[in-house]
C-alpha positions as CSV (number, residue, x, y, z in Angstrom):
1,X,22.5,74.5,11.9
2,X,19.0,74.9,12.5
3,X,18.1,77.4,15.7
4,X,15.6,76.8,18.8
5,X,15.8,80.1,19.8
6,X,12.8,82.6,19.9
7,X,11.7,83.7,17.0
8,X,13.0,81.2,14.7
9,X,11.0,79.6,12.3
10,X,11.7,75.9,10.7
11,X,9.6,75.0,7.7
12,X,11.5,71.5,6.0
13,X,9.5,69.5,3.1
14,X,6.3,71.1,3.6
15,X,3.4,70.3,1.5
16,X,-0.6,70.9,2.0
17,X,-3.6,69.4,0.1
18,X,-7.1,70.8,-0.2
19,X,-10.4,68.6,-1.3
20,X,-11.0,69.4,-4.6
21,X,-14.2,71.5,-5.1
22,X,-17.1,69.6,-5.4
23,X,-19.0,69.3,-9.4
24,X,-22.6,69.2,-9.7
25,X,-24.3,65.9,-8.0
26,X,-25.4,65.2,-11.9
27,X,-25.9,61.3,-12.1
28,X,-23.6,61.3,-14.9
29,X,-20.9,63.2,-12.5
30,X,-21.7,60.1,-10.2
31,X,-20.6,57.3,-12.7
32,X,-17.2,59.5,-13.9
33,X,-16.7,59.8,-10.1
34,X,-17.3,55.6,-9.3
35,X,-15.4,54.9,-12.8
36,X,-11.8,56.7,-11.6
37,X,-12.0,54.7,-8.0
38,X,-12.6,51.9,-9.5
39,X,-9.8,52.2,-11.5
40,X,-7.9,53.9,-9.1
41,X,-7.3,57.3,-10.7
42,X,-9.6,59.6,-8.6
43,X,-8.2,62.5,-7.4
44,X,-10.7,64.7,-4.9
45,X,-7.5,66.9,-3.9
46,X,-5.2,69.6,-5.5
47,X,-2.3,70.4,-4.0
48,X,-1.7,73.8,-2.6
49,X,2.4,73.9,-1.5
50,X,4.8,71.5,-2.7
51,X,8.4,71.0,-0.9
52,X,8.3,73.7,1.0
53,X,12.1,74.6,2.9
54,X,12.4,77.8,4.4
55,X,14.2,78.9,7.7
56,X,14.2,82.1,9.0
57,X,16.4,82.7,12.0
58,X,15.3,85.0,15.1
59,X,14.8,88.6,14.0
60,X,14.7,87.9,10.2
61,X,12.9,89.3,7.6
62,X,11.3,87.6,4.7
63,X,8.7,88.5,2.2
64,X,6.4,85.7,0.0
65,X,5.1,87.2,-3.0
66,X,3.7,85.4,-5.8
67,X,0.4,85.8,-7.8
68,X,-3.0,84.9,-6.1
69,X,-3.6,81.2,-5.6
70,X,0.4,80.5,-5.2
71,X,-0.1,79.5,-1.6
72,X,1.1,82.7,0.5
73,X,-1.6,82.9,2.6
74,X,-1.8,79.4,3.4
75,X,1.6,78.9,4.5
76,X,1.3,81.6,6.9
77,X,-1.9,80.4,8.2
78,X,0.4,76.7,8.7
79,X,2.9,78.9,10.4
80,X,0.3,80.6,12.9
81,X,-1.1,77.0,13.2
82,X,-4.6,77.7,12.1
83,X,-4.0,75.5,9.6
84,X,-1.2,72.2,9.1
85,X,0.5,71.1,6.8
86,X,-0.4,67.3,5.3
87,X,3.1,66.2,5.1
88,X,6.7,67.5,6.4
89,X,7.5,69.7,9.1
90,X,6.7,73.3,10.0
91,X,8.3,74.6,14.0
92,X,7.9,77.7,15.3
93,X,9.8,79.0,18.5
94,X,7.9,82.2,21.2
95,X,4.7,84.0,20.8
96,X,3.2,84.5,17.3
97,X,1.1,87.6,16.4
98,X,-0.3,87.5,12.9
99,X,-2.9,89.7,10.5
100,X,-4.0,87.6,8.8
101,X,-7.2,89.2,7.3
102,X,-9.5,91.9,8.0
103,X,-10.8,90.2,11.2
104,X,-7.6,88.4,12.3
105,X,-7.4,88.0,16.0
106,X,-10.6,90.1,17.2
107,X,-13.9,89.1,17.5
108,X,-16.5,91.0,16.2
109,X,-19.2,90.8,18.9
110,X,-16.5,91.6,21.9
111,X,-15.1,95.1,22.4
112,X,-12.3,96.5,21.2
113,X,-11.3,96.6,25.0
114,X,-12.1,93.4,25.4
115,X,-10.5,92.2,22.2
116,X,-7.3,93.7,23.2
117,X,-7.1,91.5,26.4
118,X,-7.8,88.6,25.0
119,X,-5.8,88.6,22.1
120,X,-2.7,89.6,24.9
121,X,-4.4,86.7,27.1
122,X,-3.7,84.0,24.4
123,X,-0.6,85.0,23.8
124,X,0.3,84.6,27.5
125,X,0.8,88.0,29.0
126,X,-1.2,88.6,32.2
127,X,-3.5,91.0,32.4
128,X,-0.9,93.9,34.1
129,X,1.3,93.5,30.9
130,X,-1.4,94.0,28.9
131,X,-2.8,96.9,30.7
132,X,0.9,98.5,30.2
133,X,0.1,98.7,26.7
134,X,-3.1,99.5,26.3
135,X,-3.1,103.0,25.7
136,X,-0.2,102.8,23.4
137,X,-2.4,100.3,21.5
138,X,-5.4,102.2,21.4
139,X,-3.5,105.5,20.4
140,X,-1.5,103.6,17.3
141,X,-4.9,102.7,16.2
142,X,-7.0,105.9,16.6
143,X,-10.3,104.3,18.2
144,X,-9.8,105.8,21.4
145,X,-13.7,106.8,20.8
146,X,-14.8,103.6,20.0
147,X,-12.5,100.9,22.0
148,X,-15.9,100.5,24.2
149,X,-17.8,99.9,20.9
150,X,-18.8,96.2,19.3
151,X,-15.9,95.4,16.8
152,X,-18.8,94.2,14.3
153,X,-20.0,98.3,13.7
154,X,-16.2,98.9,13.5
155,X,-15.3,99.7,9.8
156,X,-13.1,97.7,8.0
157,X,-10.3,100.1,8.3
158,X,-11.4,100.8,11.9
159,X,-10.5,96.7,12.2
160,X,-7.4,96.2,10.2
161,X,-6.3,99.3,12.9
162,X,-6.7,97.7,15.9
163,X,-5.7,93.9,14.4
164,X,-2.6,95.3,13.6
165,X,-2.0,97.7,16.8
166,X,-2.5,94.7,18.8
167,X,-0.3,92.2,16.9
168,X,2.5,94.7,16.7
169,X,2.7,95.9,20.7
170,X,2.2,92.8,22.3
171,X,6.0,92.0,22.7
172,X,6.0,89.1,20.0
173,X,8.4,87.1,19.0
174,X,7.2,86.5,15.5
175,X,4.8,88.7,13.4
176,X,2.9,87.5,10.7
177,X,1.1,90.1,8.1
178,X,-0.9,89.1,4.9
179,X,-2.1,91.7,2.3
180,X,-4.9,93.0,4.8
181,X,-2.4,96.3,5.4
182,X,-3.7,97.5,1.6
183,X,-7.6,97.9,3.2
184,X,-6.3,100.9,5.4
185,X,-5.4,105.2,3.7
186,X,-1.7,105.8,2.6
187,X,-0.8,107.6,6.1
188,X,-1.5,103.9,7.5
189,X,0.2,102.4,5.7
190,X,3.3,104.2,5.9
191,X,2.2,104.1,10.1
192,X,2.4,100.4,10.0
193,X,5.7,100.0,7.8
194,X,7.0,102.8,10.4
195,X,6.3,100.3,13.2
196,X,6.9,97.1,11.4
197,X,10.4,98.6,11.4
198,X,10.4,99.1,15.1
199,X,9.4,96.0,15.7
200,X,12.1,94.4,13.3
201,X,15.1,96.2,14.7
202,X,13.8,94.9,18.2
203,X,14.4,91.6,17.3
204,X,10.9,90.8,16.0
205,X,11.1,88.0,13.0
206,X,8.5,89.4,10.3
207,X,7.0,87.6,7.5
208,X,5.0,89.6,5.2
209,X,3.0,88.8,2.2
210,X,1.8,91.6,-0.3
211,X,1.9,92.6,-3.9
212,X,2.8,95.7,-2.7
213,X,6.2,95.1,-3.8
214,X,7.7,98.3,-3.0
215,X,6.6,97.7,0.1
216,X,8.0,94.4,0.7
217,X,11.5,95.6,-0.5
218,X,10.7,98.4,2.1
219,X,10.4,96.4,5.0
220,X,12.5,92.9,4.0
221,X,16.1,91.5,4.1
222,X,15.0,88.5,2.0
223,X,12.0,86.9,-0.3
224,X,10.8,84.1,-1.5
225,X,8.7,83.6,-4.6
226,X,5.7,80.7,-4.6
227,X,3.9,80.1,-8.1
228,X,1.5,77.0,-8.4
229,X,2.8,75.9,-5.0
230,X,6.1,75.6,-5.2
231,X,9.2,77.8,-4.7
232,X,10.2,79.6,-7.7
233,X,13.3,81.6,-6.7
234,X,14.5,82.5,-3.1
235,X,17.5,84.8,-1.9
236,X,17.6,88.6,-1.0
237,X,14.9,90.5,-1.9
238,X,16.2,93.0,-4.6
239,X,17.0,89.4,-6.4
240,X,13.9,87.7,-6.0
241,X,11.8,91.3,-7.2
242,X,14.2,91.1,-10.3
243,X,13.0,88.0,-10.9
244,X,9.6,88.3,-10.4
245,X,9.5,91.7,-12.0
246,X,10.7,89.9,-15.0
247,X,8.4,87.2,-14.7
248,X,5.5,89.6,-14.9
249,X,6.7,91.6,-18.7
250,X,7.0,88.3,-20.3
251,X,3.8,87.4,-19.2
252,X,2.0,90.6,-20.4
253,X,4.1,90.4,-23.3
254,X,3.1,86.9,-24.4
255,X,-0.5,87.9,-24.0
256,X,-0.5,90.6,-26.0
257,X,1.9,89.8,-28.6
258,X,-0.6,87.9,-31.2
259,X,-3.4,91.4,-31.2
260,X,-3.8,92.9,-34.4
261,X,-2.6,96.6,-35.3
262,X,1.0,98.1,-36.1
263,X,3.8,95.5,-35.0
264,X,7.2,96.1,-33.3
265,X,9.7,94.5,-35.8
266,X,12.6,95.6,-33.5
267,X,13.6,97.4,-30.0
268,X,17.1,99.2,-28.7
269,X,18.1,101.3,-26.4
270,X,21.9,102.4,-25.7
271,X,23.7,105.5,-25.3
272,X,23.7,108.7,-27.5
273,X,27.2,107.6,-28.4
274,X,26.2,104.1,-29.1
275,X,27.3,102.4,-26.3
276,X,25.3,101.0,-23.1
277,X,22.9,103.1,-21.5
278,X,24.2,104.9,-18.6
279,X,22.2,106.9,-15.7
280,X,22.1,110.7,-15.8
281,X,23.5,110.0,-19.3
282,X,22.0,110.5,-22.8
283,X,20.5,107.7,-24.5
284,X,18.1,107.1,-27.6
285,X,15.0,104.4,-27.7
286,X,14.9,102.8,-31.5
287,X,11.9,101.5,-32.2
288,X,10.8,99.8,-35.7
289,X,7.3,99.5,-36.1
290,X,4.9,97.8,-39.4
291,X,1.7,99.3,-40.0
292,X,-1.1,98.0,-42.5
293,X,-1.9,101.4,-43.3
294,X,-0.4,104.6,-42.8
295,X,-2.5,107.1,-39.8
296,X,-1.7,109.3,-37.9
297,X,-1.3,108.3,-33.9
298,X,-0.2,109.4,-30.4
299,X,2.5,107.5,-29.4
300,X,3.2,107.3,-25.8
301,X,6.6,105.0,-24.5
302,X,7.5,104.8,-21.0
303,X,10.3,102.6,-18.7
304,X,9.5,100.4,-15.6
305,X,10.9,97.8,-13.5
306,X,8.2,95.0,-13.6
307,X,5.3,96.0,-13.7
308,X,2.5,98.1,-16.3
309,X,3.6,101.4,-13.9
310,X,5.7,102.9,-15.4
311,X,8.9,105.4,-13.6
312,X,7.8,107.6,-16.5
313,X,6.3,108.1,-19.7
314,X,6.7,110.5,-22.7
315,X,4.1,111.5,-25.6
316,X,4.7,112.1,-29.3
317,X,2.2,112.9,-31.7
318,X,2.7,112.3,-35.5
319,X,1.8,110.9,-38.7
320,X,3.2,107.6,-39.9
321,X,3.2,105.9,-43.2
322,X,2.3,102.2,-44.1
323,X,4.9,99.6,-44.0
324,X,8.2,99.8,-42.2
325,X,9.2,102.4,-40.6
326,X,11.8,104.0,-37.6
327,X,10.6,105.6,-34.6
328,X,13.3,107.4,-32.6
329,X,13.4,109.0,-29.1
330,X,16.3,110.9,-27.2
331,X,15.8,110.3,-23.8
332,X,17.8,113.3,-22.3
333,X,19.6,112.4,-18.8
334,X,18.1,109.0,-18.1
335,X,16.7,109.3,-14.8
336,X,17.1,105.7,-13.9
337,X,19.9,103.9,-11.9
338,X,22.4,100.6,-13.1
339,X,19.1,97.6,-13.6
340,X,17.3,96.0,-16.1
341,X,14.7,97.8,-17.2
342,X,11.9,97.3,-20.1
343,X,10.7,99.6,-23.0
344,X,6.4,100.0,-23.1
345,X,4.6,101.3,-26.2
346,X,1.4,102.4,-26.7
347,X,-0.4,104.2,-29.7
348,X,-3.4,105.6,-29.8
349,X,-5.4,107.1,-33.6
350,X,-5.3,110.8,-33.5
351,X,-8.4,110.9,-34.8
352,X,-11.2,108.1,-33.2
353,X,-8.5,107.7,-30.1
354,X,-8.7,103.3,-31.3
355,X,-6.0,101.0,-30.0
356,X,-3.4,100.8,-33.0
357,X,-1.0,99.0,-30.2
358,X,-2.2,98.5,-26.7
359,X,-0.1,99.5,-23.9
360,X,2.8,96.5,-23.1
361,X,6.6,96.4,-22.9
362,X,8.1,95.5,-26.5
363,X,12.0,95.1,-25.4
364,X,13.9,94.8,-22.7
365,X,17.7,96.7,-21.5
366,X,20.4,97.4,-19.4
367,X,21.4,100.3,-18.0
368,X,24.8,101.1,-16.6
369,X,25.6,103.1,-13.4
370,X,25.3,103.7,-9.7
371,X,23.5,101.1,-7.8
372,X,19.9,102.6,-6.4
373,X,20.3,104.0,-2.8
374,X,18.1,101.8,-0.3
375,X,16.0,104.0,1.8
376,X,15.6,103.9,5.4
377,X,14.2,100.7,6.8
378,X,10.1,100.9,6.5
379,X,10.4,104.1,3.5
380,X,8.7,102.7,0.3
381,X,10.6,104.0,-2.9
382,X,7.8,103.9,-5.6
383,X,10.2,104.6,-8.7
384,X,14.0,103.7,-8.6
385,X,14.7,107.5,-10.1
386,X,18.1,108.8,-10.0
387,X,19.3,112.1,-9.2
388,X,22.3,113.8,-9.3
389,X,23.3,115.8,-6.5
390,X,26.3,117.8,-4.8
391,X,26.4,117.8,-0.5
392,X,27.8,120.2,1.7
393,X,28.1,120.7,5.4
394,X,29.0,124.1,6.5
C-alpha cells in the first residue's frame, strides 16, 4: 500500500528520453535526416530509463548502482525534480536535500554563509532554524576560515564539504547523494558515511549512487541495479552486489578470453580432502594451463568478490614446459567466509616481464561456512576476510 507519509518516495512506470546528439550539418546528413521522416522512421531520441518502479518507504535506504550511462544520476535528478520524467509517475513526500555534483546546491559567486542560508531558505526553514545549525554546519565541513570567502575560489573538496554539510544538517526528510562523495580524502569519506548513518537512524530516507560498492553495502538496506536504462535486479543489497559482482567477472572474462598466450584448459578449487571449500579450512586451487612453448614465468593467482581487487594474492615463480600441464596451489586456512568467489591468474616471463596471461578471473567457486559479519552501520569492509577468534569478558 503505497505511503504519503514524509519521506516516502513513489517512482511507478517511469521512463525519460533525451534528443539524440546532433551529427554534422553535412548536406548528405540532411537528406538521411528528411529520408527517415518522410518515411516515418526518424528517431532524434534515445531513451535513458525504461519502466522504472521503485518505492522506498519513510526512512529507507537504497543504493543504484550500475555502470556509467545506466541512468543513476538521472533518476535522482527526476527525484530532486531538476529534471522529469517523459512518461509515468515519480512523488516525493517533505523536504529533499541532494548532492548531486560537485556544485550541488551552492552557488559559486555567493558565500559559503550566504550559501548556507539559502540552501536552508529553499528548503523552508526560517532563518532562526538555520542559524541553529550553522556552526554545526560549518564545523562538519572544516571552512570555518573561509565560510566568508566566494564559493568559486573554494576547492573542489572545499565544495563537496559544505554541499554535503548542508544537505545533511538541514533536518530533511529525504537525502539524495550521487558519486560526488569520491572527490573528497578517505577521513571524509568515512566522516560522511559516519553522518549518513545519523541521519538514516533519524528517520532520514537516503538514496545513494556510487561505484563505491563497499560503500553502498556500508550505508544501505536495499539496491537496485540499472544497466541500459532499465532495472536489472532489485532486492537487499548483499543480493543485488552478488549479482552485479558477478556481472562484472563475466564481462572481463569475455573480454579477455580470445588474447593469445598460455590458455586455462581447466579451473577447481575444493577442500584439501576433496570436498567443498570451507573458511578457515584447507583447500587447493587446480589449475590446467597450455602453453605454445615452454618459459619460465611468475605466476601470480588471487580471490575476489567482483571485482579486478583482489582480497588477496599469492606469487610463484617457476619454469613450465610446452603443452599441457598442472598447476597446483595449497591455500592454507582460507581466509574467506561462505560466498561465491572467483579464481584470477596472471603470468608474467621471468625473463622480459611480457604478458604470457593478463591478469582476469579464469573460474569461479563456492566456499562453505560462516556467513560474513556486517559491520556497524556507515563502517566500509573493503575485503570480506575471515578470522577466527576466541572472546572473553573477565
Amino acid at each position: 500500500m503505497p505511503t504519503s507519509a514524509d519521506g516516502s518516495i513513489q517512482v511507478e512506470h517511469l521512463w525519460k528520453r533525451f534528443r539524440a546528439d546532433r551529427g554534422r550539418p553535412t548536406l548528405n546528413d540532411q537528406l538521411v535526416k528528411i529520408g527517415k521522416r518522410v518515411t516515418g522512421k526518424e528517431r532524434d531520441f534515445r531513451w535513458v530509463l525504461k519502466e522504472i518502479n521503485m518505492e522506498v518507504p519513510p526512512g529507507g535506504t537504497m543504493g543504484l548502482i550500475g555502470i556509467n550511462g545506466s541512468g543513476k544520476s538521472t533518476l535522482l535528478k527526476i527525484i530532486n525534480q531538476t529534471m522529469y520524467q517523459t512518461a509515468g509517475r515519480c512523488q516525493t513526500y517533505g523536504r529533499i536535500g541532494a548532492l548531486l555534483e560537485v556544485r550541488g546546491g551552492i552557488h559559486p559567486l555567493l558565500t559559503g554563509r550566504e550559501n548556507i542560508y539559502m540552501y536552508g531558505t529553499i528548503l523552508g526553514l526560517s532563518r532562526k532554524q538555520i542559524s541553529a545549525r550553522f556552526d554545526t554546519i560549518v564545523d562538519f565541513a572544516e571552512v570555518g576560515d573561509a565560510i566568508d570567502r566566494q564559493v568559486k575560489y573554494f576547492s573542489s573538496g572545499m565544495q563537496v564539504r559544505l554541499g554535503f554539510s548542508i544537505a545533511a544538517h538541514l533536518d530533511v526528510d529525504i537525502l539524495l547523494i550521487d558519486e560526488v562523495l569520491a572527490v573528497g580524502d578517505a577521513n571524509f569519506q568515512q566522516k560522511c558515511l559516519r553522518r549518513i548513518s545519523e541521519v538514516v537512524a533519524g528517520g532520514t530516507t537516503l538514496l545513494f549512487v556510487s561505484h563505491d560498492l563497499a560503500a553502498v553495502e556500508a550505508t544501505c538496506e536495499n539496491a537496485m541495479w540499472l544497466t541500459e536504462a532499465v532495472v536489472r535486479a532489485a532486492g537487499t543489497t548483499r543480493e543485488v552486489l552478488a549479482q552485479y559482482r558477478g556481472s562484472i567477472e563475466e564481462h572481463a572474462a569475455l573480454v579477455s578470453s580470445d588474447e593469445p598466450g598460455v590458455r586455462v584448459l581447466k579451473v577447481e578449487v575444493e577442500g584439501a580432502d576433496g570436498g567443498p571449500a570451507t573458511s578457515a579450512q584447507d583447500a587447493v586451487a587446480h589449475l590446467v594451463l597450455s602453453a605454445p612453448k615452454a618459459g619460465k614465468a611468475k605466476f601470480v593467482i588471487g580471490v575476489s568478490q567482483g571485482t579486478a581487487m583482489p582480497i588477496f594474492v599469492l606469487r610463484h615463480e617457476r619454469a613450465f614446459p610446452a603443452g599441457d600441464f598442472d598447476l597446483r596451489c595449497a591455500l592454507e586456512n582460507l581466509p574467506v567466509p561462505q560466498g561465491h568467489y572467483s579464481l584470477w591468474l596472471a603470468m608474467y616471463d621471468s625473463d622480459d616481464q611480457s604478458n604470457l596471461h593478463s591478469w582476469r578471473p579464469v573460474g569461479s567457486f563456492d566456499v562453505h561456512g560462516p556467513v560474513a559479519v556486517r559491520p556497524p552501520q556507515g563502517v566500509m569492509v573493503l575485503s570480506p576476510v575471515y578470522v577466527n577468534a576466541t572472546w572473553d569478558l573477565s
